[in-house]
C-alpha positions, 0 to 999 in steps of 0.5 A, spaced: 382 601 926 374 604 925 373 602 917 367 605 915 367 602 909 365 595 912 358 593 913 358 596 920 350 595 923 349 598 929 349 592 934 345 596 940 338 592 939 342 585 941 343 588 948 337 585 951 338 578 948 341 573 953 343 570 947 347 576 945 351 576 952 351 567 951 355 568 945 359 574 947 362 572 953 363 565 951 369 569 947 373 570 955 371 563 957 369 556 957 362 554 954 359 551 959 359 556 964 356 560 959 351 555 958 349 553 965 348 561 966 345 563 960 341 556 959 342 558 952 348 554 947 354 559 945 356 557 939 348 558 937 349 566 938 357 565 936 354 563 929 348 568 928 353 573 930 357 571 924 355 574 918 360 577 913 355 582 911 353 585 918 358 587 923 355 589 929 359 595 933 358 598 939 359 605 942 361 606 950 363 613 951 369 615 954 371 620 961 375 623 956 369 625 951 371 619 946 369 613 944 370 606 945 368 601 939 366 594 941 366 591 933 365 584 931 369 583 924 366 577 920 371 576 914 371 570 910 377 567 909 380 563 902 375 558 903 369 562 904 369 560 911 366 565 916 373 569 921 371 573 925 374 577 931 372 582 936 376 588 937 376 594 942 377 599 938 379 606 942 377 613 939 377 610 932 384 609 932 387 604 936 385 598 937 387 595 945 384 587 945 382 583 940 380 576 939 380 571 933 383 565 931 389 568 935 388 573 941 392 579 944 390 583 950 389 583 955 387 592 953 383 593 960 386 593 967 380 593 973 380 600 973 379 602 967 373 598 966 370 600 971 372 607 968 368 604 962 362 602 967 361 609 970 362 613 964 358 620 964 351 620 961 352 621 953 346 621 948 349 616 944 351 609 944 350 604 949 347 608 955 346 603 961 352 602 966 352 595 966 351 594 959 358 597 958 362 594 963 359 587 960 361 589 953 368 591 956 370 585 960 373 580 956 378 584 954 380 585 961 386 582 964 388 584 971 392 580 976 389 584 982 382 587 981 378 588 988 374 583 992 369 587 990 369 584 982 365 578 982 361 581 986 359 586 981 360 582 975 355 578 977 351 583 979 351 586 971 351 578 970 344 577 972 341 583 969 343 581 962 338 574 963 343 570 967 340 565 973 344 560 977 351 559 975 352 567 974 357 568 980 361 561 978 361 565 971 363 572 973 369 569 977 371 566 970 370 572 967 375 577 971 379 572 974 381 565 969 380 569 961 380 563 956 385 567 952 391 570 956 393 570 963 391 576 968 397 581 967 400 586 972 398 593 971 402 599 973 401 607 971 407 612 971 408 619 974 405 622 968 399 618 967 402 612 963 398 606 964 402 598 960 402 592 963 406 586 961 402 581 958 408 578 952 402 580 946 398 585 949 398 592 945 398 595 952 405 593 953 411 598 951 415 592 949 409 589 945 410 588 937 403 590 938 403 596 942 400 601 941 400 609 943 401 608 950 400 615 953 393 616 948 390 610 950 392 610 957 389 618 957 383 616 954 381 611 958 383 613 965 378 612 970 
């Protein structure tokens, strides 16, 4: 959930620093391929973005008129040491993908993240397409996306800074997620959309699921 009364900074200004999208992307898969991306060493970025006293947020606006938060919850657990999580965080309310020491997603079928991409202009938040795809992406987890993907992620991949290693990069990032396997999605007649992943909030069946006809009427392409 959006807790206002954490340290919330807005995180906008990292968004033309390779060494954000290092650290960022680092989350969904392994380091080296990161690495031989961006020439930049993730856990460098993972540790500069882990300040308990500022929590870096995004906003991706949303076809619907909502909004989707990117946050970064850095907590200090009961040794002190830093623990933080990135959740996506859907109009507010209900959080769809998040990962930490555990994870649960995936919160985001292909379409849907292309929905996130091509999103109407807004005057707030993060306003280029790719920026908000990339933002997105590892809470992705779909088991059939188009031959397309790769092709396109590696395309945002390297607007973002990344050099040779960004197409190896980008098929990591839509097709072996670090974190939880690829799930299958499917939508209802009314517009419902879940997948089977065992932890993800998107599941009906889930111990996290979350409301499902809200999500899906939020984020639907």
């Amino acid at each position: 959930m959006l807790d206002e009364s954490a340290p919330l900074v807005d995180g906008t200004p990292l968004l033309d620093r390779p060494w954000f999208w290092a650290a960022h992307l680092s989350m969904a898969t392994e380091d080296g391929l990161v690495e031989e991306a961006f020439g930049l060493p993730a856990a460098t970025g993972r540790s500069r973005l882990a300040d308990p006293a500022r929590w870096p947020y995004f906003e991706v606006p949303l076809n619907g008129g909502g909004v989707a938060f990117v946050i970064y919850e850095n907590m200090l657990d009961t040794g002190q040491i830093p623990e933080y999580s990135r959740v996506l965080v859907i109009d507010g309310q209900a959080a769809v993908a998040w990962i930490a020491g555990c994870a649960c997603g995936p919160g985001l079928s292909w379409p849907e993240l292309e929905g996130l991409r091509r999103a109407p202009e807004a005057d707030f938040g993060v306003l280029d397409p790719d920026q908000r795809m990339l933002l997105a992406l590892p809470m992705l987890g779909d088991l059939h996306v188009p031959g397309h993907a790769v092709e396109m992620v590696t395309a945002a991949l390297q607007g973002a800074g990344a050099g040779p290693g960004a197409d190896a990069l980008a098929a990591a990032l839509v097709g072996d997620h670090a974190r939880w396997k690829p799930s299958t999605w499917q939508t209802t007649p009314d517009g419902i959309t879940t997948c089977d992943g065992e932890h993800s909030p998107r599941n009906p069946f889930s111990a996290n699921a979350v409301d499902q006809r809200a999500v899906s009427g939020a984020l639907r392409p």
